[in-house]
GULUMZA-963403 format. One line per 2 residues: for each residue x, y, z of C-alpha. Coordinates in pm, 1 decimal. Example, Ala and Ser with C-alpha at 12.3 -4.5 7.8 and 13.67 -1.06 7.14 Angstrom:
REM residues 2
1230.0 -450.0 780.0; 1367.0 -106.0 714.0
REM end
This chain:
REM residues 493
0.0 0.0 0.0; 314.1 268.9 110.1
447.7 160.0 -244.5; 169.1 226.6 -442.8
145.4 560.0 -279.2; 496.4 671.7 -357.4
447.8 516.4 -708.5; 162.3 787.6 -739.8
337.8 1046.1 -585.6; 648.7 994.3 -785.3
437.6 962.6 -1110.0; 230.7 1307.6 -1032.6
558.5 1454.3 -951.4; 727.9 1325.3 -1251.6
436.4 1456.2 -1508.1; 531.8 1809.6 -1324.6
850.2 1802.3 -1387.2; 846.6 1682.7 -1721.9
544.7 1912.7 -1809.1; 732.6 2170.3 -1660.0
1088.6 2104.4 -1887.9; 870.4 2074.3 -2137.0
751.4 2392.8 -2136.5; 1112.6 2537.9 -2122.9
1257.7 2352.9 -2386.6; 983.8 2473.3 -2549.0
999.6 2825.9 -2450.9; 1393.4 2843.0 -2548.4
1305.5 2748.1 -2928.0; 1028.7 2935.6 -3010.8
1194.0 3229.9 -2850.8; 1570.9 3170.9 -2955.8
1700.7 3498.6 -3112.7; 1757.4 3474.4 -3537.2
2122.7 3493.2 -3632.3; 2360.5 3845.9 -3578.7
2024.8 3957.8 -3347.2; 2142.2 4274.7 -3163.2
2251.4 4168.6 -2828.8; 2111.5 4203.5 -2469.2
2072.6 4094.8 -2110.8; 1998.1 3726.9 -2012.8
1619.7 3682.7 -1959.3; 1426.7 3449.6 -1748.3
1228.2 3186.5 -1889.8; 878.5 3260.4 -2042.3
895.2 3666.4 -1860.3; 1215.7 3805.2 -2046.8
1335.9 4138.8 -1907.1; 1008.3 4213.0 -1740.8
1181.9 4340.3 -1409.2; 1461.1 4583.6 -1648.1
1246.7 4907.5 -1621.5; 1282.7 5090.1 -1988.7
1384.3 5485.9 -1769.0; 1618.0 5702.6 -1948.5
1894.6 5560.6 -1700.6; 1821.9 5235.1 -1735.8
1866.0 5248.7 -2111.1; 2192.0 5434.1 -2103.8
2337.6 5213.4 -1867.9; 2212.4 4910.1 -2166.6
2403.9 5135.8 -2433.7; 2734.6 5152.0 -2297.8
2690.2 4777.2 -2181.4; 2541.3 4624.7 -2535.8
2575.9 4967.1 -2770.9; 2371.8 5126.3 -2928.2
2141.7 4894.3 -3100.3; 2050.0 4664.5 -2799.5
1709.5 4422.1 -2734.1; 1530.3 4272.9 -2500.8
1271.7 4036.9 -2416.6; 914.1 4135.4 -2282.5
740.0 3817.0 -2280.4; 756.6 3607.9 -2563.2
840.1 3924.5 -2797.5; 1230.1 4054.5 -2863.6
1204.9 4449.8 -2882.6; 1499.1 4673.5 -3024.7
1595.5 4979.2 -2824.7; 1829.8 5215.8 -3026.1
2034.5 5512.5 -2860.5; 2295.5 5796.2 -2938.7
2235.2 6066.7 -3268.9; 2379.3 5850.9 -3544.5
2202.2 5538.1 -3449.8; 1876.7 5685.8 -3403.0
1916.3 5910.8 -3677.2; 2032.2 5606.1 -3870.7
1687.0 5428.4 -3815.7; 1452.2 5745.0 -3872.9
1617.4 5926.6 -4098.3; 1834.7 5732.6 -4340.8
1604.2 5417.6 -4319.7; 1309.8 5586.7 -4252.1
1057.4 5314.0 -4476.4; 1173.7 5043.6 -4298.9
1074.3 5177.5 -3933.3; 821.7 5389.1 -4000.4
531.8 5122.9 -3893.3; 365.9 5068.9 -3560.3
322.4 4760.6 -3372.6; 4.2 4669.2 -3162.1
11.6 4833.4 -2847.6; -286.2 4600.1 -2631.5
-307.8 4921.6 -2368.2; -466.6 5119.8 -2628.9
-574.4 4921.5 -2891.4; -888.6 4866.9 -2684.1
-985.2 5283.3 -2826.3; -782.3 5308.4 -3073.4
-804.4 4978.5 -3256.5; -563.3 5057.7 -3573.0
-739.0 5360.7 -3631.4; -675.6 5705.7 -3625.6
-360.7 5937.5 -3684.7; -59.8 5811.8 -3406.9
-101.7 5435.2 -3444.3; -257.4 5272.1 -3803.8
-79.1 5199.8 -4069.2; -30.9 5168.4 -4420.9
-280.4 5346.1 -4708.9; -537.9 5448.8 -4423.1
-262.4 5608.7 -4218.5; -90.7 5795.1 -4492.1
-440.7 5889.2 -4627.2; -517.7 6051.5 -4254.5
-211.0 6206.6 -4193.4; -247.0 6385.2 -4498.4
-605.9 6460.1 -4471.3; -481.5 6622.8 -4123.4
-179.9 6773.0 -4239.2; -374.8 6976.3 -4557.6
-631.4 7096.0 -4254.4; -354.7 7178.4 -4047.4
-170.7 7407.1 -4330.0; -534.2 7538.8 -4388.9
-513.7 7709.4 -4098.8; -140.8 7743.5 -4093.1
73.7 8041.0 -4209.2; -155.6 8139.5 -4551.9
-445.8 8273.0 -4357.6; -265.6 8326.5 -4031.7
-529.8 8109.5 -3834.4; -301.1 7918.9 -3651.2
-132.9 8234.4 -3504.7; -419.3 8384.0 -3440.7
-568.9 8120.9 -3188.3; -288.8 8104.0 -3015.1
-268.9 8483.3 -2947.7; -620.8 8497.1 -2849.5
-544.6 8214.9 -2623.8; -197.5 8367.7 -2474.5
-447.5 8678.5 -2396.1; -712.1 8477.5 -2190.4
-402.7 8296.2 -2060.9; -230.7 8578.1 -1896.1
-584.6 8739.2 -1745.5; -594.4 8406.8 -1568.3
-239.7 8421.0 -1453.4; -318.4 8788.9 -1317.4
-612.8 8704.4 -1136.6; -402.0 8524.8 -904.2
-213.8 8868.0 -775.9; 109.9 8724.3 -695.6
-36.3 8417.7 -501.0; 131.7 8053.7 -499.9
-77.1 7847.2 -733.0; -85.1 7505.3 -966.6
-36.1 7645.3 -1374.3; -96.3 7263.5 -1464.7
-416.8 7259.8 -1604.6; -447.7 7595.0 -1679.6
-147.9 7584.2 -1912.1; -334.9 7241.0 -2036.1
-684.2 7442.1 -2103.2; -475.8 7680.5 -2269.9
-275.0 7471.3 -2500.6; -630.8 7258.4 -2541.2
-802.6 7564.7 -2656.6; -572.0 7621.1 -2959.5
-610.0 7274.1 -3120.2; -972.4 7244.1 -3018.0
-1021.8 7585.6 -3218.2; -846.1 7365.6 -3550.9
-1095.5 7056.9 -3475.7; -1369.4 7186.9 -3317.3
-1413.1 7560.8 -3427.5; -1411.0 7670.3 -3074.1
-1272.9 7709.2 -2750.1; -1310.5 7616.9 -2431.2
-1373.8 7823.4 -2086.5; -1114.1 7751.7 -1807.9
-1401.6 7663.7 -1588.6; -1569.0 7420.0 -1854.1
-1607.5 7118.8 -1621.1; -1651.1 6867.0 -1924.5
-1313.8 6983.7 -2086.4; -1173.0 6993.8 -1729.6
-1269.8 6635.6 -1679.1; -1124.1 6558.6 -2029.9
-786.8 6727.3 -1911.1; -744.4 6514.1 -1625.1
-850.7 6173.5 -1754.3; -569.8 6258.9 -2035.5
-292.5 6320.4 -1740.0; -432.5 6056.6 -1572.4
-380.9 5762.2 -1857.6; -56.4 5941.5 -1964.1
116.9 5937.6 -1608.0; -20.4 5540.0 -1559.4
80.1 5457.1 -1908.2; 450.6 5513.1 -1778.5
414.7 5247.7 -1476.7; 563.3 4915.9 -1475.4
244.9 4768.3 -1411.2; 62.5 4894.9 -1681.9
350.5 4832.6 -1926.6; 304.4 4450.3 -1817.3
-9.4 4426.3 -1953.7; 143.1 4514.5 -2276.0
316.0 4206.7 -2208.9; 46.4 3978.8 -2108.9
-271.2 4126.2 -2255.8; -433.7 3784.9 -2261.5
-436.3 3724.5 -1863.9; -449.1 4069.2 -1715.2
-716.1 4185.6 -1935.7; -955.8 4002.6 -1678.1
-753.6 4106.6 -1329.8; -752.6 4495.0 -1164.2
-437.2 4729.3 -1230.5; -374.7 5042.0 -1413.5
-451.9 4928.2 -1759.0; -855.1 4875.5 -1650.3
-829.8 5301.1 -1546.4; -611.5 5352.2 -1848.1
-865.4 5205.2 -2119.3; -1152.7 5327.4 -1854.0
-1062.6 5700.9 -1904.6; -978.1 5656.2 -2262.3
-1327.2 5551.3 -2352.6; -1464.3 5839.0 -2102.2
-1271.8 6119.9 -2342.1; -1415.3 5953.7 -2621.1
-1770.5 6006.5 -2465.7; -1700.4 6354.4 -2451.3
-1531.7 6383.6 -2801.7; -1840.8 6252.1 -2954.0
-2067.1 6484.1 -2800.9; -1893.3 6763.1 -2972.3
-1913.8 6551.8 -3311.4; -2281.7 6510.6 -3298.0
-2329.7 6860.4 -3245.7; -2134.0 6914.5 -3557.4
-2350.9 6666.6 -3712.3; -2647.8 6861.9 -3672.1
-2548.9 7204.8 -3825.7; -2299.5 7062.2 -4061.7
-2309.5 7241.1 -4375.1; -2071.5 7144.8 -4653.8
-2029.5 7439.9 -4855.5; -1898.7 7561.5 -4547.3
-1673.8 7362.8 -4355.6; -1530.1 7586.5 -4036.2
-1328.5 7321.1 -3837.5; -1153.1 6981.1 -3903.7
-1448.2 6779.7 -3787.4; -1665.9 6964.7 -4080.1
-1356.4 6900.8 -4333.2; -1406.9 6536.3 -4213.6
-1742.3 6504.7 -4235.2; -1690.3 6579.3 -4581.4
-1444.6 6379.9 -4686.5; -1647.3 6054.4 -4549.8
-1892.6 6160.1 -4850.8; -1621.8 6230.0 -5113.8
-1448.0 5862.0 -5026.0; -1698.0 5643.1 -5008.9
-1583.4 5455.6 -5267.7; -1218.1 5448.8 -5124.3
-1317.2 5258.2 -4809.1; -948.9 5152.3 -4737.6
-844.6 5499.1 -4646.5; -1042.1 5451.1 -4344.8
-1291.5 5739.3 -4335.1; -1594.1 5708.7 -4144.3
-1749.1 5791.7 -3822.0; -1568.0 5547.7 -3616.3
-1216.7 5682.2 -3756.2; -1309.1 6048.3 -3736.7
-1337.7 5979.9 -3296.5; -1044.9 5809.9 -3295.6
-804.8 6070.4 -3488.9; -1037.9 6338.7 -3295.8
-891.3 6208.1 -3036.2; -523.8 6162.2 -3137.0
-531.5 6588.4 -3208.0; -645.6 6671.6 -2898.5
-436.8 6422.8 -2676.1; -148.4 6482.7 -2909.6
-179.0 6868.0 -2928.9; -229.7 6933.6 -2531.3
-24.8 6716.6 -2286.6; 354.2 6769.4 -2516.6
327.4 7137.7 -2498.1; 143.9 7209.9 -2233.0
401.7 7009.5 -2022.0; 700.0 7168.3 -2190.8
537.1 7486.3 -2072.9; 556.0 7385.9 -1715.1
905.0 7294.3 -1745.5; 951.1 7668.0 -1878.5
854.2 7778.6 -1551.7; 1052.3 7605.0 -1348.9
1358.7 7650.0 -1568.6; 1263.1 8012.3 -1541.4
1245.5 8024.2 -1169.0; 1553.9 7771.3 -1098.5
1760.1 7976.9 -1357.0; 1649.1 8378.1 -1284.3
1915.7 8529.9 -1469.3; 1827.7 8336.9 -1797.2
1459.3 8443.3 -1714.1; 1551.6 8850.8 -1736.5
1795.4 8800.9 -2062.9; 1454.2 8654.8 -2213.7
1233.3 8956.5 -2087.6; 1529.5 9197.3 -2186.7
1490.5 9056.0 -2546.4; 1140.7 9079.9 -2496.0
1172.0 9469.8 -2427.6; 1400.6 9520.5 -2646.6
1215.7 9336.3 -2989.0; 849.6 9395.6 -2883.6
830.0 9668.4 -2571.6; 484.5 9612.9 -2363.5
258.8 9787.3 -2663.8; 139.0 9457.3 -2862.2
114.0 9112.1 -2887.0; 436.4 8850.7 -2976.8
391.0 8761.6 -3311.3; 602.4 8500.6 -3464.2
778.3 8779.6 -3720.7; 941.5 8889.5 -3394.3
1147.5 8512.2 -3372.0; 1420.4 8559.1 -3580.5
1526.4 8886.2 -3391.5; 1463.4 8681.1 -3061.5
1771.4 8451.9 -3093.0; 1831.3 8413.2 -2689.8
1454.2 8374.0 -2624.5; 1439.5 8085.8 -2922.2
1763.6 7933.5 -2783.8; 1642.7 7914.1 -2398.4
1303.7 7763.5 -2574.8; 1445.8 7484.8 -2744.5
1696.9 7441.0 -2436.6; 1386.4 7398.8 -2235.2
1250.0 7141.0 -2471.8; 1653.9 6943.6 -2450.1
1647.8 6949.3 -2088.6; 1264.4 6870.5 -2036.7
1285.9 6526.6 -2255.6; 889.9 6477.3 -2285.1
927.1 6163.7 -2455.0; 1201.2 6003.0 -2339.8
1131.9 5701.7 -2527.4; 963.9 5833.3 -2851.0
665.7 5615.3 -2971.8; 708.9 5260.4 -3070.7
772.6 5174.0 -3414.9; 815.4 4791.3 -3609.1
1030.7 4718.9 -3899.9; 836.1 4706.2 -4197.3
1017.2 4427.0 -4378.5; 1388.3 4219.2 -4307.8
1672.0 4502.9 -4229.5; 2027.7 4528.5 -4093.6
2073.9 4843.7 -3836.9; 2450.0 4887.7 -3657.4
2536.7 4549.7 -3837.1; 2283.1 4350.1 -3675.9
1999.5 4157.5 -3877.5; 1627.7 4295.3 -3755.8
1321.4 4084.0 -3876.8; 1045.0 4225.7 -4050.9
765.2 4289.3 -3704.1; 1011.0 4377.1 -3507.8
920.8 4651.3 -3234.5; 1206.7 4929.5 -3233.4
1227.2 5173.4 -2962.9; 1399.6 5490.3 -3042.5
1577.6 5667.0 -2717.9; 1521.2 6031.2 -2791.6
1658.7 6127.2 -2452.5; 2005.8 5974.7 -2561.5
2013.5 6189.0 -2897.8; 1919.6 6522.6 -2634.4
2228.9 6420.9 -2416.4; 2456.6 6261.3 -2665.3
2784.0 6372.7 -2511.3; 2940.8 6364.4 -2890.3
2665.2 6659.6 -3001.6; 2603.8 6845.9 -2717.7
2880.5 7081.3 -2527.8; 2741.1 7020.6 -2168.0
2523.6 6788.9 -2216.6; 2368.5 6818.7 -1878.1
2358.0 7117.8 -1826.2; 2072.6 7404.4 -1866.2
2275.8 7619.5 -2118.1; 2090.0 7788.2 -2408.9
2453.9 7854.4 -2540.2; 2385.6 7491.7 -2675.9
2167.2 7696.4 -2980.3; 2356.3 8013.6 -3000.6
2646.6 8037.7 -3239.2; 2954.2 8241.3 -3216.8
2816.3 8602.3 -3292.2; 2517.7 8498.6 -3056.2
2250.7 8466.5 -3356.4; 2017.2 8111.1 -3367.1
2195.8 7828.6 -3445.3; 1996.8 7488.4 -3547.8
2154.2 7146.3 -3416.9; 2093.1 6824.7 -3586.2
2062.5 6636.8 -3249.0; 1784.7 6854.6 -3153.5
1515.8 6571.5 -3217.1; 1238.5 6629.4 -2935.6
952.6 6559.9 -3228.2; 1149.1 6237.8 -3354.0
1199.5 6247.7 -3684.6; 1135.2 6099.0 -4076.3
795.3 5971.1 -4161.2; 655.2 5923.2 -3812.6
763.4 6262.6 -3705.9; 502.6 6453.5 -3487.0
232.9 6562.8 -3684.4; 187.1 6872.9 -3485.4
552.9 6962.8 -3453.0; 457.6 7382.5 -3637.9
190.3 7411.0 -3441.9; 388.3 7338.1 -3133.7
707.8 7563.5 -3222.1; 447.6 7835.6 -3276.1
312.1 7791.4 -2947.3; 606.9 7750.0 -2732.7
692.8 8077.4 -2888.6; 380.1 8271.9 -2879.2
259.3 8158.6 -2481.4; 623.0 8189.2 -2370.9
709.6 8512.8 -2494.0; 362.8 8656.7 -2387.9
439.5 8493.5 -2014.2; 768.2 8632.8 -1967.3
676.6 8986.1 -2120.9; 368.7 9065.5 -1925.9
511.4 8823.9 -1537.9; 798.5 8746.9 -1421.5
781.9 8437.1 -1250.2; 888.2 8322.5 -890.2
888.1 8042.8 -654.5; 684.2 8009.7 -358.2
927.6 8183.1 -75.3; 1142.4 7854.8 31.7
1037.6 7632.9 -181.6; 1170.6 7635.8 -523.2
1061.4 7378.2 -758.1; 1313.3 7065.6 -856.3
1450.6 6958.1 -1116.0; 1322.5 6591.4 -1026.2
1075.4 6389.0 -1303.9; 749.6 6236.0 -1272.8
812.9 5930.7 -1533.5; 473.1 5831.6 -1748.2
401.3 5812.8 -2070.5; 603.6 6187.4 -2081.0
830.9 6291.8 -1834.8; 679.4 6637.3 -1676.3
752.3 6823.1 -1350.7; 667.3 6752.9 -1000.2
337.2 6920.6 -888.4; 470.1 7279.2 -819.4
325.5 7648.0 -733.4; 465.4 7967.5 -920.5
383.7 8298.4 -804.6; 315.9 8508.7 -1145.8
440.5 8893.9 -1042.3; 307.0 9194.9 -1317.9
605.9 9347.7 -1459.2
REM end
């Protein structure tokens, strides 16, 4: 009787095991690496590099370990990470049909599905992105309307600043609303109070997802879609407020719906609304109701938490770095006075105030990472062989701080974009918009904005900490990398 019970034990024990080695012989073949595959860490059977954390630091430390075209494994999948100016520029630049596709990302393919502006692909991508890049130079520099907005905007902006008479207060969301407004007034035709609860909410379900999006826990469900889909985490309030913006979104489309009038289209979502007529016999390029939410959404997302959160850095550059802040309004007095409005004729006599601008943007790093991309087809980067569906990750902090393009590379120094007789100087490694075909969209619009709302801060304020407590230098690592929560007193000069 003992023996039969050891027999069982022994046999349960042994279908384990072998179950188990199984498994892992398995696991090492379908995941073995192809030949000349760019090198990486070891990973752990079946998980990969789950617990290697993909932070700016993390990634340099990789690079000088592996170089810099590196992988790793998430999961079952390999990804490529590539770092430094002439790798990166390498990938977007000189190869830029063979990266410029993007992979499934399960976080927010639940909204976005393949659809929209930031992550289809093929003929219905190219045929949005141009649709939205002919609206966008509708209202561009011809007819002024872009500049325009954002003046308006910078106007409201600053009475709101006032109104706070020197107090300590958040300029998150308000910079948000602000940025908001000017690409709502390209999609929407209008734009939105500061104290319009709907577009608050919208605001903060945006930060929300994008601050989650960066945590380690909601980049494991990009991992293992399949199993945490039906378990609590991030990811459920990630897809949760995604699908609450889109609520809002289509409230504003439906109102469009109602009044549209094609002979006279006054916003993107009227230009769409059109074109769904016009391709109805193209159905490949993708437009129709369900696409014009989803790249509805991509604009506003897109064109308010990048700029808005470079603006925030501004201010605490400006306040950690005083001196550079009166050489900008010195500039400012000096170009404009205090009778009239920036206007972007006034930039290329504004060399300091461009340089500190796109210094702000170096030092900030809002996308540390970039956006995901996948090779398009078989393709040999640094020497090494990367198969077609490959994920590549393109470090755009390492190209900001490449110690063989920049003079300090960690250092706040606008000097970095001023040349010898102190006029604008352009610098190939400044890449904060990535580059080649998958290149922000928005990347005029946001230039023109940085410029406008900064100038128009610094020339009507001058901006100060809270006595004793001046804001760090310290990150808050999502999706972007933005400030820690901070207050800013805004004085009147």
């Amino acid at each position: 009787m003992i023996l039969l019970v050891a027999l069982d034990y022994f046999d349960v024990n042994s279908c384990l095991v072998f179950i188990f080695v199984f498994l892992l012989v398995m696991d090492i073949v379908r995941n073995r690496p192809p030949p000349n595959f760019p090198p990486g860490p070891w990973s752990l059977p079946f998980l990969g590099n789950i617990f290697t954390v993909p932070d700016p630091e993390t990634m340099k430390k990789m690079a000088q370990k592996y170089g810099p075209v590196y992988s790793l494994r998430r999961g079952s999948a390999r990804e490529i990470y590539i770092s430094g100016y002439k790798m990166v520029k390498e990938a977007l630049v000189n190869q830029l049909d063979t990266f410029a596709e993007r992979p499934i990302i399960p976080l927010f393919h639940k909204t976005n599905k393949a659809l929209g502006l930031s992550l289809s692909n093929g003929y219905l991508w190219k045929a949005q992105r141009k649709f939205a890049n002919t609206h966008l130079r509708y209202f561009g520099e011809g007819t002024k309307g872009l500049e325009h907005y954002i003046q308006l905007e910078s106007n409201f902006l600053c009475e709101v600043f006032k109104e706070e008479q020197g107090r300590g207060f958040n300029p998150h969301f308000i910079l948000n609303n602000a940025v908001g407004n000017v690409i709502s007034s390209v999609v929407f035709g209008h734009r939105f109070e500061y104290s319009d609860e709907n577009f608050q909410k919208l605001l903060r379900l945006n930060n929300e997802a994008v601050i989650l999006s960066g945590t380690a826990r909601a980049q494991l469900f990009d991992i293992f879609p399949g199993i945490l889909k039906y378990l609590p985490g991030p990811h459920q309030t990630i897809q949760s407020n995604y699908c609450q913006m889109t609520d809002i979104l289509q409230v504003e489309i439906d109102k469009h719906k109602e009044d549209w009038d094609p002979e006279n289209p006054r916003d993107y979502v009227d230009m769409y609304l059109t074109e769904i007529n016009k391709r109805k016999e193209d159905p490949k390029a993708g437009f129709d109701t369900e696409n014009l939410l989803v790249c509805t959404l991509d604009l506003i997302e897109a064109g308010t938490e990048t700029t808005g959160t470079t603006l925030r850095w501004a201010l605490v550059f400006m306040m950690n770095y005083p001196e550079t802040q009166e050489k900008v309004q010195a500039e400012i007095d000096r170009v404009i006075g205090q009778s009239r409005q920036p206007n972007m004729s006034d930039r290329p006599n504004m060399p300091y105030t461009d340089a500190v601008i796109h210094e702000i943007q170096r030092m900030g790093n809002i996308l540390p990472l970039g956006f995901p991309k996948m090779s398009s087809k078989d393709a040999t980067l640094g020497g090494y062989f990367i198969p077609k569906g490959t994920a590549i990750n393109t470090i755009l902090s390492s190209v900001l701080v490449d110690k063989d393009e920049w003079e300090t590379p960690d250092t706040f120094n606008p000097e970095h974009f001023l040349d010898s007789n102190k006029q604008f100087r352009k610098r190939n490694a400044f890449m904060p918009f990535s580059a080649g075909k998958r290149g922000c969209l928005g990347e005029h619009l946001a230039r023109m904005e940085l410029f406008l709302f900064f100038s128009s801060l610094l020339q009507r304020f001058s901006f100060s900490p809270v006595p004793g407590v001046v804001p760090n230098l310290e990150r808050v690592l999502g999706f972007t990398h933005s400030p820690k929560t901070f207050l800013v007193r805004a004085l009147p000069r």
